[in-house]
N, C-alpha and C positions, 0 to 999 in steps of 0.2 A: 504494500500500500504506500502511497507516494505523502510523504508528509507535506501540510500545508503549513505555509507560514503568512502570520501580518505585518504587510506593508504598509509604508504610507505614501500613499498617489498624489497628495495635493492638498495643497492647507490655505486657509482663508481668518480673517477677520475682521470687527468692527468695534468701533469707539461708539458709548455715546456723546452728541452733537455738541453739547453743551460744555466749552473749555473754562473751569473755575478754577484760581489760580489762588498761591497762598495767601496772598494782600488779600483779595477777597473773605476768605474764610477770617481772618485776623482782624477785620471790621468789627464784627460782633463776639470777638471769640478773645479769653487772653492767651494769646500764644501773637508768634511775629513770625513771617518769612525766613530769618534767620534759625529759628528756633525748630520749624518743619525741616528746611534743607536738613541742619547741623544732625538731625534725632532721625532721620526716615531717608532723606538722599531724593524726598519728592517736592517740586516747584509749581507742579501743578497737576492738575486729575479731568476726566470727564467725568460728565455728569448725563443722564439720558432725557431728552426733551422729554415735555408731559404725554406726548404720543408714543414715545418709544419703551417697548417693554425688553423684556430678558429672550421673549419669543421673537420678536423683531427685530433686536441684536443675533439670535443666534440664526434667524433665517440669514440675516444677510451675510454672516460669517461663513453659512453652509455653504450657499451661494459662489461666493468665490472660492472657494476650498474646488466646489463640483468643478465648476471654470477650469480651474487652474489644474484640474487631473484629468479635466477632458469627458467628464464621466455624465452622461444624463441619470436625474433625478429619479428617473424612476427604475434604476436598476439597484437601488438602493434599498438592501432586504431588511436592514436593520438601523434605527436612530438612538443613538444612547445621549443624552444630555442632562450635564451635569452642574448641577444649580444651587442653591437655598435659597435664591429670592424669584421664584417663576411665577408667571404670568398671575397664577390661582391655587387656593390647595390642591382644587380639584378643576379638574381632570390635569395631568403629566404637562405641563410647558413642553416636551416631545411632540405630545400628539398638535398641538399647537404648530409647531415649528415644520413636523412633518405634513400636515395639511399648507401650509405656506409656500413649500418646496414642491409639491404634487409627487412625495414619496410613500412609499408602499412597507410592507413587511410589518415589523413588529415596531415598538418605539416607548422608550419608558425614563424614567428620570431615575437619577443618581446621586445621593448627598454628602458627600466626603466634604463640602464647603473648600477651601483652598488647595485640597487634594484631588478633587475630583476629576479634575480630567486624567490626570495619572492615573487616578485607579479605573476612570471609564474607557483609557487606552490597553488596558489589560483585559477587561472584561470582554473588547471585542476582538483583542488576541485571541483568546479563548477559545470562543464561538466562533472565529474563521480556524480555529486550529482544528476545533471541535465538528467542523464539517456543515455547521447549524447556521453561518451565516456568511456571505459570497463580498458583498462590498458594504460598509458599515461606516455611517456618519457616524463619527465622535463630535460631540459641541463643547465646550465649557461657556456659562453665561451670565454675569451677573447685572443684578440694576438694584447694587447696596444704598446708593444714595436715598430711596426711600425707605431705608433703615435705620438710619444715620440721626444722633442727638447732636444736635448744633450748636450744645453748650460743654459737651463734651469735647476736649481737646485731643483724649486718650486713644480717641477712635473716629472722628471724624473728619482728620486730615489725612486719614488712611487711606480710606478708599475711593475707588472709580469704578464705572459702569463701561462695561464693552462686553465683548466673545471671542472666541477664537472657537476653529474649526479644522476637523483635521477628516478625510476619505479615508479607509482602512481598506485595504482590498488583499483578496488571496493571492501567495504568490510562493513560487518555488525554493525561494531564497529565503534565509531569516532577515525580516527586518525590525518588528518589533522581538530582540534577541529574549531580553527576559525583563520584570519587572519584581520589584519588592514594597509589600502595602504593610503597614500595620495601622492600629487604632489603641489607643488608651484612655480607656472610657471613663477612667478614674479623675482623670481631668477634665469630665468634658465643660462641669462648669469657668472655666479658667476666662472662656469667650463664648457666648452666649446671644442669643434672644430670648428671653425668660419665655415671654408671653405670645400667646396668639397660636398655641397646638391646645392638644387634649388636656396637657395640663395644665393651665392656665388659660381657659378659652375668652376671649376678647371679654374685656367688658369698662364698667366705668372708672374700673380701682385699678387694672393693669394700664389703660390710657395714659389718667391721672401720675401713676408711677413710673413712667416712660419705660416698661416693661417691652415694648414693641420693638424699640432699638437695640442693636449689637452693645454689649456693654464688655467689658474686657476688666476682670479682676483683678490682674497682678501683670502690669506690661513686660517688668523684668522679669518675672517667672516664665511669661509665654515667649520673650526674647530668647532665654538662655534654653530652653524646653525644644525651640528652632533651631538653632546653632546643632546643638546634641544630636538630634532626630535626623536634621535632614546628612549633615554629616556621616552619620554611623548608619542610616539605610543604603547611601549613594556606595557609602566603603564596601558594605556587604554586598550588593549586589555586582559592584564591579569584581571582588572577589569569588564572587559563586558563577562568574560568566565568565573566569579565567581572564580577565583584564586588569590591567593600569591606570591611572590618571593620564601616564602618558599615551595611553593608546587613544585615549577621548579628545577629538576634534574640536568639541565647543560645549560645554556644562552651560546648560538654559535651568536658572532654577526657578521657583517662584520669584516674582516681585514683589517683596512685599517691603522691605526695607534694604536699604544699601547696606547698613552696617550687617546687616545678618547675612549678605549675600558675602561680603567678605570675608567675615567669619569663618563661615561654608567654606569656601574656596580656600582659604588660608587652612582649616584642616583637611584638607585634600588633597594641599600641595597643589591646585591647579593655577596659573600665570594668570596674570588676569588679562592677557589678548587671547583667552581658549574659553572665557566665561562671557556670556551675553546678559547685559546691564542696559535696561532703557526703562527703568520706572519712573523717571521724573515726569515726565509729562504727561503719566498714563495713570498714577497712583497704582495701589493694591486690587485687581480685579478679580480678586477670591480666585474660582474656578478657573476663570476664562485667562488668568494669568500665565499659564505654561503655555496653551497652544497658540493666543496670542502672540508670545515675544518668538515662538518657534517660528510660525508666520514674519512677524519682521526678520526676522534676521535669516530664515530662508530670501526674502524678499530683495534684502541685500546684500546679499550673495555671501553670507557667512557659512550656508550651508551647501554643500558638493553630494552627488552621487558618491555613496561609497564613506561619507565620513561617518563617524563615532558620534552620538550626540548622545547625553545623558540629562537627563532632567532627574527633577526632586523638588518636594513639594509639601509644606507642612500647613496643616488647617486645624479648626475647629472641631471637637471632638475628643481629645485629641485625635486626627489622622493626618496620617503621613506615609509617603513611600516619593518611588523612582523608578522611570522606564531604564532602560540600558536601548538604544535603535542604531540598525544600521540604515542611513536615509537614503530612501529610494525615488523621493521625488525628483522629478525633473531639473536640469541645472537651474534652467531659467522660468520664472513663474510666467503663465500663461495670465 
């Protein structure tokens, strides 16, 4: 029997519309411009117009992802999209997102929060490995900004709303080589939305208590909690895949703070012309943060047929993991 492997064909993404810069947020807020650079490495974030949701970011990320692999929409058996702020409880931001595209198959959502597309790029490893699904939208998507306390300084120069979007298709070769996920649920309160599920369902005292927004307990605890995880997942699996740092092309980790990205890198021993770095303008985009910055920097030409890319990626929950790929897409994006 001829083993199947996951590729990736084509990657795509979007920003929300709306560019809010740190002066702005510092109006009403005590914190300063200097203060966001110095602590986060961010100058400024999008934000999603009042028409744009997490399904309308991820349509249009799928979008170009399809574009850019060549693939029509509707040979697309499988949608996985990975979220915490979608469209509705209910029904899946997927089924949303696949109705938008005119795709077909199955389609379900994913909550790892800043892990998620990592761990929904495994999941559709899986499933093309597993024989169960032939070419496979992965999304990551978020729109945190309507989660966001605007007196809170701790967490709401953090984040930005956009998607990234990545084609998964079967292929002879390994491309997605291997991946490593964990979760530590022992943490999960550390980062939060309290209110607004089963336990705590909406009402006038979780409003009143700004239960509704992301709230963040201990920033240095979730800081050095990052540093550790995503380091010591990134180590393990390039050791379980019989690799190096120096065999990796370009370390894409999450965005979510410069100093933690260095950090990362710095226990890794990786240069920093092999790590890709562009959160300043885009803030922290949970999910949509890895496939994202893989899209830019595919886009400008940091990424080759044939090279070594490694992501890693730590969220809420705690969860956390790391693809290991070898990248199959096209030199040049379509």
């Amino acid at each position: 029997m001829t083993r199947r492997f996951a590729c990736i064909a084509g990657m795509g993404s979007a920003l929300g519309s709306k560019v809010v810069s740190n002066e702005e947020l510092a109006r009403d807020l005590d914190t300063s411009d200097e203060w966001i650079r110095s602590r986060t490495g961010i100058v400024a974030r999008r934000f999603a117009a009042p028409e744009e949701t997490a399904s309308s970011l991820a349509a249009d990320a799928g979008s170009r992802a399809l574009d850019a692999a060549g693939i029509d929409p509707g040979v697309i058996d499988m949608t996985v999209v990975a979220t915490v702020s979608g469209d509705q409880p209910l029904p899946s931001t997927a089924s949303f997102v696949q109705e938008r595209l005119g795709m077909q198959g199955w389609a379900f959502d994913l909550g790892a929060a800043c892990a998620g597309f990592v761990y929904g790029l495994e999941v559709a490893s899986a499933h093309i490995a597993a024989g169960s699904a032939e070419n496979v939208l992965v999304v990551g998507t978020e729109v945190l900004s309507r989660f966001l306390d605007f007196t809170d300084r701790s967490t709401c120069v953090l984040f930005g709303d956009g998607a990234g979007a990545a084609v998964v298709v079967a292929g002879q070769e390994p491309g997605v080589i291997g991946s490593a996920l964990e979760t530590d649920g022992r943490l999960a309160e550390l980062l939060q939305i309290p209110a607004g599920g089963s336990r705590a369902p909406a009402s006038e005292d979780t409003v009143r208590r700004s239960e509704h927004f992301i709230k963040m307990a201990d920033g240095s605890e979730v800081f050095r909690r990052a540093v550790e995880a995503m380091a010591g997942t990134a180590s393990s699996l390039l050791e379980k895949s019989g690799m190096t740092p120096d065999d990796v092309s370009l370390l894409v980790p999450h965005q979510a703070n410069a100093r933690i990205i260095r950090s990362v890198a710095q226990r890794l021993s990786f240069p920093e012309e092999r790590v890709f770095v562009d959160l300043a303008y885009v803030g922290n985009n949970s999910a949509a943060s890895v496939p994202a910055a893989m899209d830019r920097a595919w886009r400008a030409g940091r990424l080759q047929p044939g090279d070594l890319v490694l992501t890693v990626a730590f969220g809420a929950g705690m969860a956390w993991g790391a693809n290991l790929i070898r990248w199959t897409a096209p030199e040049v994006a379509s």
